[in-house]
C-alpha positions as CSV (number, residue, x, y, z in Angstrom):
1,X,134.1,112.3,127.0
2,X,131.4,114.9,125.6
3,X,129.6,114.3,122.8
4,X,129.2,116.8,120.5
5,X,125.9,117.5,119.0
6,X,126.0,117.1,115.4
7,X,122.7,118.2,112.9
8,X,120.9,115.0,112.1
9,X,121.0,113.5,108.5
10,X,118.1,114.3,106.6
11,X,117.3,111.1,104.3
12,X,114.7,111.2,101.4
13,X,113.3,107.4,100.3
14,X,110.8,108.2,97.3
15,X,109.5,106.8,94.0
16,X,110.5,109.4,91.1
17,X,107.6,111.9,90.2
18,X,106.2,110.8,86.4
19,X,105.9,107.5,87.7
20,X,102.8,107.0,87.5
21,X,101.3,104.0,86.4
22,X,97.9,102.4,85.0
23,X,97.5,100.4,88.4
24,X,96.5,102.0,92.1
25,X,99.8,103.3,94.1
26,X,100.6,101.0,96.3
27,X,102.8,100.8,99.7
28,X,106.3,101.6,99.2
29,X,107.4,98.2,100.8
30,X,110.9,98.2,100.4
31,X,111.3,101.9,100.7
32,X,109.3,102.0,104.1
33,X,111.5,98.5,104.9
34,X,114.9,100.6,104.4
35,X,113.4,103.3,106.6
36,X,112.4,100.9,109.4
37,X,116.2,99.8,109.3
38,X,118.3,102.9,109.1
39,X,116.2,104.3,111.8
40,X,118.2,105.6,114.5
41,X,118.3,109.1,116.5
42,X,120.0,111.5,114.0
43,X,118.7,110.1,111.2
44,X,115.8,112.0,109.7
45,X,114.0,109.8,107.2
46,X,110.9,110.9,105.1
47,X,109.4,108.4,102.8
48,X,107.8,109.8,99.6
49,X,105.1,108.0,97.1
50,X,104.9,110.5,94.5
51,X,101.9,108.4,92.5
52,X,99.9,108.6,95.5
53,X,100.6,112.2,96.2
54,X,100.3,113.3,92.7
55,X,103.8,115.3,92.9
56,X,104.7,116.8,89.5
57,X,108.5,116.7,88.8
58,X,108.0,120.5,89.9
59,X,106.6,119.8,93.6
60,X,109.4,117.2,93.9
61,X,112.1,119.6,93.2
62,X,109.9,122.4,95.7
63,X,110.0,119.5,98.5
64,X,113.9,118.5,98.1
65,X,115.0,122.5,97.9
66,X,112.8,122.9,100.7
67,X,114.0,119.6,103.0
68,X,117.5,119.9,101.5
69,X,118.6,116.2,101.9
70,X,121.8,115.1,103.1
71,X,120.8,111.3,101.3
72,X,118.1,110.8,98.2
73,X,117.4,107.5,97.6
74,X,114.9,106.2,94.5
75,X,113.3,102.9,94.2
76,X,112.6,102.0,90.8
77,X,110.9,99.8,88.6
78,X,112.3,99.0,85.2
79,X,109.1,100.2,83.9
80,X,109.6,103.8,85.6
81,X,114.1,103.7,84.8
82,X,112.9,107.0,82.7
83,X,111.1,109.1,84.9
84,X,114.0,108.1,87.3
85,X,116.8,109.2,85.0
86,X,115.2,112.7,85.2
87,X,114.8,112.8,88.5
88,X,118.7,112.0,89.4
């Protein structure tokens, strides 16, 4: 039996852009924890800190129409729900 080559699915972990906080960015733990996991040959994953990149809402949008992303996932902190609501 012959496998047929599929495209591999392009995954975006990130924090939402507008998130920043008073404190330093930090390592996205879970985020880069998820990756670690899901990580298999046709699975593209690209893990995004927006605080520590300083990406406005506007580069975020740039990146994803750029990467187009099969899979977005956020992780949020209560603190940030808003900046995540305009995100989504």
């Amino acid at each position: 039996m012959i496998k047929e080559h599929t495209a591999p699915v392009r995954v975006l972990l990130s924090t939402p852009p507008n998130a920043f906080s008073s404190k330093a960015p930090r390592a996205p733990l879970g985020l880069l924890y998820l990756a670690a996991a899901a990580e298999r040959p046709d699975v593209e994953i690209d893990v995004v800190e927006c605080a520590a990149q300083k990406l406005s809402p506007k580069k975020w949008a740039r990146l994803l129409s750029e990467r187009r992303y099969d899979v977005i996932g956020l992780s949020v902190l209560t603190e940030h729900r808003f900046a995540a609501f305009a995100a989504a």
